[in-house]
C-alpha positions as CSV (number, residue, x, y, z in Angstrom):
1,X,294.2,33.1,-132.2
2,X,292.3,35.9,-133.8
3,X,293.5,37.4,-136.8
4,X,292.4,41.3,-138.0
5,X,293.0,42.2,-141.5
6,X,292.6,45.7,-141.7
7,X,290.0,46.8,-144.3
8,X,288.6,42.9,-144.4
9,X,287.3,41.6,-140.9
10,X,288.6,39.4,-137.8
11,X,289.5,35.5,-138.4
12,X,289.9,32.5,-136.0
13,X,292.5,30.5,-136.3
14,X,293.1,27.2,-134.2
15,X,296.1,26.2,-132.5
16,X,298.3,24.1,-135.7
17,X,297.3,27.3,-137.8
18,X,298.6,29.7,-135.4
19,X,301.8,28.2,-135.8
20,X,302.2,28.3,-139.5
21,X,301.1,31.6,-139.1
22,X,303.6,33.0,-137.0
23,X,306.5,31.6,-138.7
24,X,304.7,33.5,-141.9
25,X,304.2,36.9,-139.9
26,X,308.0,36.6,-138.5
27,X,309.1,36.2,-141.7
28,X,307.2,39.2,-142.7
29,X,308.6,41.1,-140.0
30,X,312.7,40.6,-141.2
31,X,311.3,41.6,-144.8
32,X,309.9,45.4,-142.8
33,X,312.9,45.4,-140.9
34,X,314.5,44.8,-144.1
35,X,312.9,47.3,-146.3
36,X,313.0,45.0,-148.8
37,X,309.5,45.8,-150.7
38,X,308.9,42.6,-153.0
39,X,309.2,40.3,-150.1
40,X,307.2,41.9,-148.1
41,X,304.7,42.3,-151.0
42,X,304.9,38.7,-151.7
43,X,304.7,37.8,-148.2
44,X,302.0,39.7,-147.0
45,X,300.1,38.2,-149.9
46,X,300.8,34.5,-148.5
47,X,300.3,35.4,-145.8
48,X,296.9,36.8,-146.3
49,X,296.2,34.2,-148.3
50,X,296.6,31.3,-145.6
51,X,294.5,33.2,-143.1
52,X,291.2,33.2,-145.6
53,X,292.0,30.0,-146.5
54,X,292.4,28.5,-143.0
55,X,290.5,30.7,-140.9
56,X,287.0,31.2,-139.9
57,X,285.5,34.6,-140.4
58,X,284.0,36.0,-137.3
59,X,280.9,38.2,-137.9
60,X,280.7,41.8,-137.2
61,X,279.0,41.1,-133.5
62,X,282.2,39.1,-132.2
63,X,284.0,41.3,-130.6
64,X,286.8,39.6,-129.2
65,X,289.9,41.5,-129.3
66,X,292.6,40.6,-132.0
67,X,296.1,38.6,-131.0
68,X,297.3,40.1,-134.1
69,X,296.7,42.7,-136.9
70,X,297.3,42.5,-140.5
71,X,298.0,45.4,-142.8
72,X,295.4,45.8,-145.5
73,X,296.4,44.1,-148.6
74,X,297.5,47.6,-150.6
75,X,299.2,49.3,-147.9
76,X,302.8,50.1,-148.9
77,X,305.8,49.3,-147.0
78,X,306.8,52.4,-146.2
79,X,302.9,53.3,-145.2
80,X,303.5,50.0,-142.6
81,X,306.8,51.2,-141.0
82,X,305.7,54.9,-140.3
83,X,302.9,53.4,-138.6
84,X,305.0,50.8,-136.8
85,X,307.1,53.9,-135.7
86,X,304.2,55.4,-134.4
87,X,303.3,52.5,-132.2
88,X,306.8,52.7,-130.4
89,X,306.6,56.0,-130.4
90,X,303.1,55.9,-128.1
91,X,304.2,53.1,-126.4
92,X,308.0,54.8,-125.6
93,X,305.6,58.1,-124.6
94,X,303.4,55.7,-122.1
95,X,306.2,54.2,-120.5
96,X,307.8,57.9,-120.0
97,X,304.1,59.0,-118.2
98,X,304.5,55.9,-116.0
């Protein structure tokens, strides 16, 4: 799995990590869902924290294309759901064109 962190760079992360990491990133989802602000702030930061620790950093000439995308560490909650609106909103528009 490879892992963007918006503002840092692109990780790898094997198979065992991928799955620690998406239990992490789903829990991180119910906190935006949630709008609940300090655990999605703590979360984010654990969550950025295991993908440092556990990935490896691909260089700036890999480019493979991200499984998922991680906020950059100071972006607010709010910031993160107006974008997430945005991305239904272009996806919603797509499917409308089709």
């Amino acid at each position: 799995m490879i892992v963007r962190v918006l503002g840092d760079g692109q990780y790898e992360l094997d198979n065992v990590e991928a799955e620690e990491f998406t239990s992490l990133d789903d829990a991180l989802g119910r906190h935006i869902d949630d709008g609940d602000e300090e655990a999605y702030r703590r979360d984010l930061d654990s969550l950025l924290e295991y993908v440092r620790r556990n990935g490896t950093v691909l260089g700036d000439d890999d480019f493979r294309p991200s499984d998922q995308v991680l906020p950059d560490p100071s972006s607010s909650l709010a910031e993160i759901k107006a974008l997430l609106e945005d991305e239904q909103a272009l996806v919603e528009e797509e499917h409308a064109g089709s």
